[in-house]
N, C-alpha and C positions, 0 to 999 in steps of 0.2 A: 570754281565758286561763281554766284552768279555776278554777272559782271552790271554794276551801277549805269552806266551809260544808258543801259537798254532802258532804264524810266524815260531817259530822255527822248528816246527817238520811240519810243508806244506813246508818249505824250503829244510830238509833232505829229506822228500819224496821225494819233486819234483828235484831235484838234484842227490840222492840216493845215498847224501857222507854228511858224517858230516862235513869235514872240507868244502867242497864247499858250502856247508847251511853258513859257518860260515862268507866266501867269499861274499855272496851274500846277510848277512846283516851289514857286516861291524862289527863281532864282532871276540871273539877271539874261537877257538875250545874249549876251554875248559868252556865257558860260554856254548855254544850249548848242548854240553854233558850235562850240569849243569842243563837247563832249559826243555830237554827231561826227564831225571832223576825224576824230580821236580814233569813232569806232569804224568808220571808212577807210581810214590809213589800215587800221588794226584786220580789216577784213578785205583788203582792197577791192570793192566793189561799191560804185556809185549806191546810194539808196534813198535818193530824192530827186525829183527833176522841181526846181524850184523856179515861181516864179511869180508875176504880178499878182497874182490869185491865191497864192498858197504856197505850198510842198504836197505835193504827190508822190507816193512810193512809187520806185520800179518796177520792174519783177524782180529783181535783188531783194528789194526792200520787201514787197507785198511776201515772198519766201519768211525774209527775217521774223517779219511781222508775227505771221502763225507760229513759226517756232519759238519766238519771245512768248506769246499764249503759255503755250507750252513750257518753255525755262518757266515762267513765273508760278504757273500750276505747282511744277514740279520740286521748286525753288521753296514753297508754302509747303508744302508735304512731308518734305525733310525736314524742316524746322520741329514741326507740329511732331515726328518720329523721334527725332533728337531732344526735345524736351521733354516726350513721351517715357523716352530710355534713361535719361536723366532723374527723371522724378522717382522710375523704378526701380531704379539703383538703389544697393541696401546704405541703410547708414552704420559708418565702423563708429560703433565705439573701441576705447584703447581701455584695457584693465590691467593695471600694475601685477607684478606678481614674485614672491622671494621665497627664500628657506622659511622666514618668520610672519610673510604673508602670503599664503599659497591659495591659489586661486579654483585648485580642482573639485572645492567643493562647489561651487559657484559653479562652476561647467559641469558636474554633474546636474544641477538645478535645469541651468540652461538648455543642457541637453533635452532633460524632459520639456521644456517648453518653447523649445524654436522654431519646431513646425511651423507652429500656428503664427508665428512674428516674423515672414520671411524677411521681414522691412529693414530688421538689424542685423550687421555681422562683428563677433567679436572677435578684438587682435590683441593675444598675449603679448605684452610689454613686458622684459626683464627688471625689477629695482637695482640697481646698480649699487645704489648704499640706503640700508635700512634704517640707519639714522637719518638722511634726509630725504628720508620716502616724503613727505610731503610737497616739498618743493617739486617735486615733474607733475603735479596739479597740473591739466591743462594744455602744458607744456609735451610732456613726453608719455602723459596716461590721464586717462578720465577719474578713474575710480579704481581701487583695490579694496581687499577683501581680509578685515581684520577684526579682531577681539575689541570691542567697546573698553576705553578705559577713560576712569573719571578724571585722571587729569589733562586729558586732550579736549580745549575746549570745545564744547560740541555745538556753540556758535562761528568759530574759525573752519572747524573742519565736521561739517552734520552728518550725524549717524543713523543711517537705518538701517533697521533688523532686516534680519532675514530668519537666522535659525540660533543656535548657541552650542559652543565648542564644552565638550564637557572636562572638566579639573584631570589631568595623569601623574604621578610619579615617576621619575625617568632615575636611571641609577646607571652606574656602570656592569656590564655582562657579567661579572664575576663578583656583582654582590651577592650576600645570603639570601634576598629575596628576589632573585631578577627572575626566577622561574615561575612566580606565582601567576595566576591568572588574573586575580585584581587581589588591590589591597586597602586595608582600613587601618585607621589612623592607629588602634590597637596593635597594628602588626608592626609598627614602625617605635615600639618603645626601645632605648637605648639609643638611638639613630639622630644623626644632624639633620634638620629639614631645611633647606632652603628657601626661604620667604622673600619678596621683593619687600622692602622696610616700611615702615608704617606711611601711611597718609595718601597713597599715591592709585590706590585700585578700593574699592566698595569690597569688593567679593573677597578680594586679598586678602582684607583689615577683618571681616568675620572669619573666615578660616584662618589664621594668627590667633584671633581672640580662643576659638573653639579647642586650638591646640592647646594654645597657655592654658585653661583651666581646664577641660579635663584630659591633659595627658600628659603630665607637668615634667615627664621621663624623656620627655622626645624635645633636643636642642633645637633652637631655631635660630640659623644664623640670616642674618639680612643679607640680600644681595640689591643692587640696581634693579630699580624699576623696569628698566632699558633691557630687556632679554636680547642677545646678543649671543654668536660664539663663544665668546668669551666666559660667557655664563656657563655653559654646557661644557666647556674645557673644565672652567672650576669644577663643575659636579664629578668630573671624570678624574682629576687630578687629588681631588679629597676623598675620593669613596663616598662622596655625599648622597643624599637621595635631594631632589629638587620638584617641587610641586610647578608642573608645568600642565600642556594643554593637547589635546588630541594629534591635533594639527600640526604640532612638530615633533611628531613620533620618529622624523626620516632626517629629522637635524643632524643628528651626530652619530655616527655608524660606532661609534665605543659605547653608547646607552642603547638601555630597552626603556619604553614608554610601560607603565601599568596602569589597567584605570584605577581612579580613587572612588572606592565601593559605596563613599559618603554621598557620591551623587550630587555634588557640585557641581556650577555650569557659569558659562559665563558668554553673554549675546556677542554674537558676531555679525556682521554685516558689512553694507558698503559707506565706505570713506569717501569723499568727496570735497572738493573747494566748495568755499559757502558760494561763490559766483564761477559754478561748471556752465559750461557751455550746453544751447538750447537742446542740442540734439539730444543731451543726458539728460534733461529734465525730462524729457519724451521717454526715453527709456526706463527711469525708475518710476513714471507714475504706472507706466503699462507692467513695471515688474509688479509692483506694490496691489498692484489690480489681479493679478496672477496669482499672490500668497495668499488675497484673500477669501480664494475660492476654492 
C-alpha cells in the first residue's frame, strides 16, 4: 500500500526546505524530519544532502523521487478502479421464502426481467417460522412474497401488488372428488368446507357469505385465520375439503389442490417493513416501473 511518508519527502523535494514541506502539509517540522528519517532507516539509503541552503536529493533520492511520481499516479488509479468496481457491484436484495410464502412466482417475474437490471442480485432467505415471518424485516430478509390480507396492517407492513393467487380446494387423495379437474361450489353439496372465521380476510367474508346463501347443503366449519400445517393436517385427518390458494398446492403431499371454477382471486405481492432499507426502496420503485409497462 502506498506508503504515507512519501507526501513528506515529494513535499521537501519539491520545496527543497524542510520546514516549508512542513508548511505545506500542515504538520509540525519536527514530524517531517521524523517521517524522512523513518523512510531512510526503512530504505537505507541517504536521500538528502542537507544544508544552509536547503535539501537536495541524491541520486537515491532524485531515483525515489520519479518513482514516488509514479506510486502516486499509480496509487490514484487504483482508487479510481476500486471505487469504479465498487459502485458496479450489484446490490443483494434478501427475499424471504416458506411452504406458505413461496417465492418461485416472483423469480419467475424476475427471471423475465433481470436482464435489463444487471445492478441487482437476489438471495433466497429460508423463513424459519411462518408465524414470525415478520420479524427478520431487515434483519434476516428484505421482502417476501405473500397474499394480501385485511388484517395485517398495511401501514406496519406495506403492500404491493404484483399479480393475485387464484381461490383452490385441496382435499385429501382419496376423496370423491380429488380427481376432477376444477370444481364449483355446486359439486361440493353435502361436503365440510373449511373457511378461516369471519372478520379476518375481505375475500374470505364474501365467499362464506356466497356459500351461506346459495348453497345452504355445504357445512362450513371455521378454522384460524393463521393457515399453517396444522390446517392442512386437519383437512387431511377430517376428510374435509378446505378452500385454500394456488400457491400452496405442494403444502401437503396427503392433498390435491383443485381450482375453484368460481374464479376467485386474491392479490398477492410484496411484504416489506414500513422503514426497508434504501437499497429496497430502489428496487421496488424499478419493479413497479417494470409492471407498468
Amino acid at each position: 500500500m502506498y506508503n504515507r511518508a512519501l507526501d513528506a519527502f515529494k513535499a521537501v523535494a519539491d520545496s527543497g526546505s524542510f520546514s516549508k514541506a512542513a508548511e505545506l502539509l500542515f504538520i509540525s517540522h519536527t514530524a517531517v524530519i521524523k517521517q524522512i528519517s523513518a523512510l531512510e532507516e526503512h530504505l537505507n539509503v541517504k536521500l538528502f544532502r542537507r544544508s544552509n541552503q536547503g535539501a537536495e536529493l541524491t541520486p537515491a533520492g532524485q531515483l525515489l523521487y520519479q518513482k514516488t511520481l509514479e506510486i502516486i499516479d499509480f496509487s490514484e488509479q487504483a482508487v479510481k478502479e476500486i471505487q469504479k468496481a465498487q459502485a458496479s457491484a450489484p446490490t443483494i436484495i434478501r427475499i424471504g421464502t416458506s411452504l406458505f410464502y413461496p417465492c418461485h412466482i416472483f423469480m419467475d417475474l424476475w427471471e423475465s426481467i433481470s436482464d435489463r437490471h444487471p445492478g441487482y442480485q437476489l438471495q433466497i432467505i429460508p423463513i424459519e417460522n411462518d408465524e414470525q415471518r415478520f420479524a427478520g424485516f431487515n434483519s434476516a430478509y428484505d421482502f417476501l412474497i405473500g397474499p394480501y390480507n385485511a388484517s395485517v396492517s398495511s401501514e406496519e407492513f406495506p403492500f404491493i401488488p404484483i399479480g393475485s393467487y387464484q381461490f383452490s380446494l385441496s382435499m385429501p387423495r382419496k376423496h370423491r372428488l380429488a380427481r376432477q379437474a376444477s370444481l364449483c361450489f355446486d359439486d361440493l353439496a353435502g361436503e365440510r368446507l373449511m373457511i378461516m372465521r369471519h372478520g379476518n380476510s375481505v375475500i374470505n367474508d364474501q365467499i362464506r357469505e356466497h356459500v351461506t346463501l346459495n348453497h345452504p347443503s355445504i357445512t362450513i366449519e371455521d378454522i384460524s385465520p393463521h393457515y399453517s400445517i396444522r390446517t392442512f393436517n386437519q383437512c387431511v385427518e377430517e376428510n374435509a375439503i378446505l378452500l385454500s390458494l394456488e400457491c400452496w398446492k405442494d403444502v401437503h403431499p396427503a392433498l390435491v389442490t383443485i381450482p375453484l371454477a368460481e374464479g376467485y382471486s386474491l392479490p398477492y405481492g410484496i411484504l416489506t417493513s414500513r422503514k426497508p432499507k434504501p437499497e429496497l426502496n430502489g428496487f421496488i420503485k424499478m419493479l413497479q416501473e417494470c409492471l407498468k409497462r
